[in-house]
N, C-alpha and C positions, 0 to 999 in steps of 0.2 A: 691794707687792701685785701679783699677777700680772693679768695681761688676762682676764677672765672671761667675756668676751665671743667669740659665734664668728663672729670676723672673719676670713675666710680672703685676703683680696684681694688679690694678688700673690704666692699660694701656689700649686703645682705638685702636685698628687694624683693617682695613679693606684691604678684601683680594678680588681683582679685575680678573673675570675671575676664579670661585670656586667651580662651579656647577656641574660638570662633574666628579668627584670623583678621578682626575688625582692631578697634582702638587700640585695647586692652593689648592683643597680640603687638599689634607696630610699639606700643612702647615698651616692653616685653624687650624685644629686641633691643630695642634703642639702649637699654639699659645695659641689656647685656653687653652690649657692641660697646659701652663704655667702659666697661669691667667689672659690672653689679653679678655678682651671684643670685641668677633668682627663679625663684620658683614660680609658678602661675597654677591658677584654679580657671573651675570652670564648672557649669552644670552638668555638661555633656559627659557621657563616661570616656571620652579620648580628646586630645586636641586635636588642634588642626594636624594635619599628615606634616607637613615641611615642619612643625616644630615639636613636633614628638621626641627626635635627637637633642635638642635646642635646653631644655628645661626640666626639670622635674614638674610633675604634673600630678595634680590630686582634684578630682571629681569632691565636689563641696555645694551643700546647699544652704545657702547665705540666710536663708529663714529659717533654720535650724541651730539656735545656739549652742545645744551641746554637740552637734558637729564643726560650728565655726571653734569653739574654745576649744576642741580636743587637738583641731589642726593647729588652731596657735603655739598651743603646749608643746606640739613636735617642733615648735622652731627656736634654734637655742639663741638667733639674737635675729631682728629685723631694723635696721637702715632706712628703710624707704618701705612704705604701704599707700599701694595704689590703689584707690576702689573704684570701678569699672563694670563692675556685675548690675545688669541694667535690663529692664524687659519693658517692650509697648508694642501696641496690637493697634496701631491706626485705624481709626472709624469703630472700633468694639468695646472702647473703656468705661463708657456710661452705668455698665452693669456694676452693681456696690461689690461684688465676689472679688469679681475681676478687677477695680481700682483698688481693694485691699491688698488685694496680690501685690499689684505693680508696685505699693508704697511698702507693701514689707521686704520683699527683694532689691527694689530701689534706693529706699530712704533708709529704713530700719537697719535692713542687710549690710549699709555702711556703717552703721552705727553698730553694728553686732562685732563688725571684724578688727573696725577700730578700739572696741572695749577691749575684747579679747585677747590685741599686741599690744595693749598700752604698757603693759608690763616690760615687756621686752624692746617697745619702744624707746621708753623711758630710761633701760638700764644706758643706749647706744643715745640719747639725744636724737633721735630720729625726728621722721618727715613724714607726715598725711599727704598723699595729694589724693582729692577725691573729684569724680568726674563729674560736672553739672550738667548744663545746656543750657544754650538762649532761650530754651524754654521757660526756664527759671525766671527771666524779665518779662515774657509775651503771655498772652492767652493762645490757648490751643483746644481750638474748637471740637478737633478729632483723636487729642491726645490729651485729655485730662486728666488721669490717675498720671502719664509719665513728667506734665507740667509740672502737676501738683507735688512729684514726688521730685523731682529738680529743686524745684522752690527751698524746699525742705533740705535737698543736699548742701544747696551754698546756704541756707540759714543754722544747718549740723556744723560747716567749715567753720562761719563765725563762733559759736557757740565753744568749740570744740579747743579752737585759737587760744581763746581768753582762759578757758579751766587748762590745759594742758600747758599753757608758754613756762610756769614756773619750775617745770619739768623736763623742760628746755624741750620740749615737743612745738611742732614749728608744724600747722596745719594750713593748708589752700587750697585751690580748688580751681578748674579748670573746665570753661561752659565752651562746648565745639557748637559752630552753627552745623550746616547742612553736611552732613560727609558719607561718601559713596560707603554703605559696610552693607554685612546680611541684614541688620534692621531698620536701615534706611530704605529696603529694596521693596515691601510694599507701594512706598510712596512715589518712589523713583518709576513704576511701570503706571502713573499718570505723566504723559509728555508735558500736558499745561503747570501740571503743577512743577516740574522740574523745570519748565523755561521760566515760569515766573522768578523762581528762587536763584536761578539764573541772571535774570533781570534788573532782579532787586539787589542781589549783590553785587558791589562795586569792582570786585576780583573779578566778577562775571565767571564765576565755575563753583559747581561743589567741591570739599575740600576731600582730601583722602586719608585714610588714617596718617600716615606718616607724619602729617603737619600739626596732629595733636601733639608728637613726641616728644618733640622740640622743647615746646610750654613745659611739658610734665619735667624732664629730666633739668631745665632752669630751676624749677619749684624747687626740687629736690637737692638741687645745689648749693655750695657756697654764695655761689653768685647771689643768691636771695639773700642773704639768712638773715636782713633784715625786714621781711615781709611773711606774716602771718595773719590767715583770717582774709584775704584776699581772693576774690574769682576773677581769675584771666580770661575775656572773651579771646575764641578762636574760630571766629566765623567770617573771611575774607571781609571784614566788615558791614555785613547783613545789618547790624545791630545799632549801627549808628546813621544810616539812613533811613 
């Protein structure tokens, strides 16, 4: 029987895209509260104020490979990689500039930071979990470069599954439906759109970071270790009505 418990204590995490005190932060936490040593990035040049103590913190920009590989290089072994560094501009993505951006930050940017620790994933048998969205299943009429570039993240998971398992690298992926953060908050200051998504979900609420942490730090577990290549919907189940 596998350890079902999430004991991380002597494990090495870094959580990509963390600063902002949304997803990426709450699992952040969760990690550390289990006993993962970890580090977090972010765009912004500081993190959030409460986790400034919390973390080691490095200002990183994910469409930058020779800044993503030189912060790999500084990390002498990684456990667990989270990707979480995520950008959308509801109702503005039509413009070609601006959906390149979102897919190279979003898509690519996963794929830059996973190339970059495969090495030191590898040497630890480590663990991907990289962060999707129900987007990834739906059309989004107002969010197309961020649909688009979901899409792409749980078809990176699969991909990523299959070349890396012989390496004992174990990749998933993790799609949140509706959750209250700083980039949900465009959307959130329409009332109808917020009752509908209300509505439609059978939890009947949006979800909060903390409820994505749960999923991530299972992935990352024992408890899995026989599931690679998989996307966990976390959306109070929006997704199946």
């Amino acid at each position: 029987m596998p350890d079902v418990s999430f004991d991380f204590a002597g494990q090495s995490a870094v959580v990509i895209g963390a600063s902002r005190g949304g997803i990426g932060a709450a699992i952040a936490r969760a990690l550390q509260d289990a006993g993962a040593e970890v580090n977090i990035t972010g765009a912004e040049d500081s993190c959030a104020p409460e986790d400034a103590e919390r973390f080691a913190y490095t200002q990183l920009d994910v469409t930058d490979t020779a800044a993503v590989r030189a912060f790999a290089a500084g990390l002498s072994s990684v456990d667990i990689l989270v990707n979480c560094a995520a950008i959308t501009r509801r109702g503005e993505e039509m413009a070609p500039e601006f959906f390149s951006h979102v897919l190279d930050v979003n898509l690519t940017g996963s794929f830059r930071c996973a190339e970059a620790m495969y090495p030191a994933l590898k040497a630890r048998g480590g663990v991907i979990v990289n962060i999707a969205s129900m987007y990834a299943r739906f059309g989004s009429p107002r969010n197309p470069a961020y649909g688009s570039s979901k899409a792409g993240v749980e078809q990176l998971t699969k991909s990523l599954a299959i070349a890396w398992a012989p390496d004992g690298i174990r990749v998933n992926a993790v799609a949140p439906g509706f959750i209250v953060t700083e980039q949900s908050a465009r959307a959130r200051q329409d009332p109808a759109f917020v009752a509908a998504v209300e509505a439609r979900t059978p939890m009947s609420r949006w979800g909060q970071p903390g409820d994505i942490a749960g999923a991530v730090l299972f992935l990352a577990s024992p408890a899995s270790q026989f599931m690679t290549g998989c996307c966990l919907p976390v959306d109070g189940g929006y997704s199946v009505v």
